[in-house]
N, C-alpha and C positions, 0 to 999 in steps of 0.2 A: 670761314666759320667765325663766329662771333667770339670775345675774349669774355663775354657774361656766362655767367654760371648760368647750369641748366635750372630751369623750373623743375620741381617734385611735387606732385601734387599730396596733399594731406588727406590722413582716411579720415574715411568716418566712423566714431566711437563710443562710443555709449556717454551721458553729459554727467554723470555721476564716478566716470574714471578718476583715478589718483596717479592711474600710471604716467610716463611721459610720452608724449602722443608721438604717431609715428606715418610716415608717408608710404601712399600707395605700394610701394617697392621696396618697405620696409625698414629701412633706413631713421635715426632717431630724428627728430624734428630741428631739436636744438644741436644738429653735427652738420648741416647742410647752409648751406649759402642763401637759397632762393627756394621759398616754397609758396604756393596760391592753394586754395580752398578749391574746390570741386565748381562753384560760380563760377570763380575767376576763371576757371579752365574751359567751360565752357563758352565762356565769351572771347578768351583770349582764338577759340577755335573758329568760331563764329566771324570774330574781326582778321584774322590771319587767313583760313582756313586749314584743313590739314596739313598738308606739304608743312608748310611754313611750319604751323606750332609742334611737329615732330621732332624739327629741328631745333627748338628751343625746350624743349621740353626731354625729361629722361628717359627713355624707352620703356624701361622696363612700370615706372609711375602708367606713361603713354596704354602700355599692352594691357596693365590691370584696370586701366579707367575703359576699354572697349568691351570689358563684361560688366560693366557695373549696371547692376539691378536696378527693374523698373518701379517707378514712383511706390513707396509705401516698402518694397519689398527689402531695401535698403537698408534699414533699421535692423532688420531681420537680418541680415550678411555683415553689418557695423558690429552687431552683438555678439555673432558665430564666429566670426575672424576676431576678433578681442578675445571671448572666452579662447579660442584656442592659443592661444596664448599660454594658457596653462601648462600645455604637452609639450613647449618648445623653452622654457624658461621658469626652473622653480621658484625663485624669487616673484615674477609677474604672478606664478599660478599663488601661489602665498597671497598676495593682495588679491587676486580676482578673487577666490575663496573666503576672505575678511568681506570683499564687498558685496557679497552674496548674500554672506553671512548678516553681512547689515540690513541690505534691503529685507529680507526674510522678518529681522526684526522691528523692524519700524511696519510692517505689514501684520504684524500679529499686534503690535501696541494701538495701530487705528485701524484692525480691519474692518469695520463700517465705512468709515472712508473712502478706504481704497475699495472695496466692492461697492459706491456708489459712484467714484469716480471712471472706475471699467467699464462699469453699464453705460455709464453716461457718454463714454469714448465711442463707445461699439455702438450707440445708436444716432452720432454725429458725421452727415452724410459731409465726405469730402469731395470738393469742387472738384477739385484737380483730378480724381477719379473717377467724374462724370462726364468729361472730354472726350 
């Protein structure tokens, strides 16, 4: 077995977070040795193949990257795992509720805006899911 510290992989989180981000397994980002981006993991799996990057990699990061959501749906499960965060830690839920709170506000201060910007989202065909 190798004397390198395991890979953890990093979630994914909403890009307007304050929080400090945190890997697949939960674990704080800034308390771990070796951590890769969702990319990196799957290339590292790609160039390794299984076997191998199981071995390098943290099991429990490993079991949570084997449900991860398909293309688009992501965003969706990045946003639902964050928000809950709320129910597991007053402090985090205190900030998720501030940034709620904000987005809410900057959405009422330009909503022509943002309701030109939605429509314009919802009617921009994505490549990747016409594969």
């Amino acid at each position: 077995m190798s004397d390198l510290p395991l890979d953890h992989i990093v979630r994914d989180g909403p890009t307007w977070t304050t929080l400090p981000q945190l890997t697949e397994c939960g674990r704080l980002l800034n308390d771990i040795a070796a951590a890769i981006e969702w990319d990196m993991f799957v290339a590292k799996v790609k160039r390794l193949g299984k076997q191998r990057t199981s071995m390098t990699t943290c099991m429990t990061c490993w079991n949570r990257a084997t449900y991860r959501p398909e293309l688009g749906a992501e965003r969706v499960e990045a946003v639902s795992r964050y928000v809950g965060r709320v129910y597991r830690n007053a402090d985090a839920g205190r900030v998720v509720l501030a940034e709620l709170e904000a987005i809410e506000r900057l959405v009422e201060a330009h909503r022509d805006e943002y309701d030109d910007l939605v429509k314009g989202i919802r009617h921009v065909v994505r490549l990747e899911g016409q594969r």
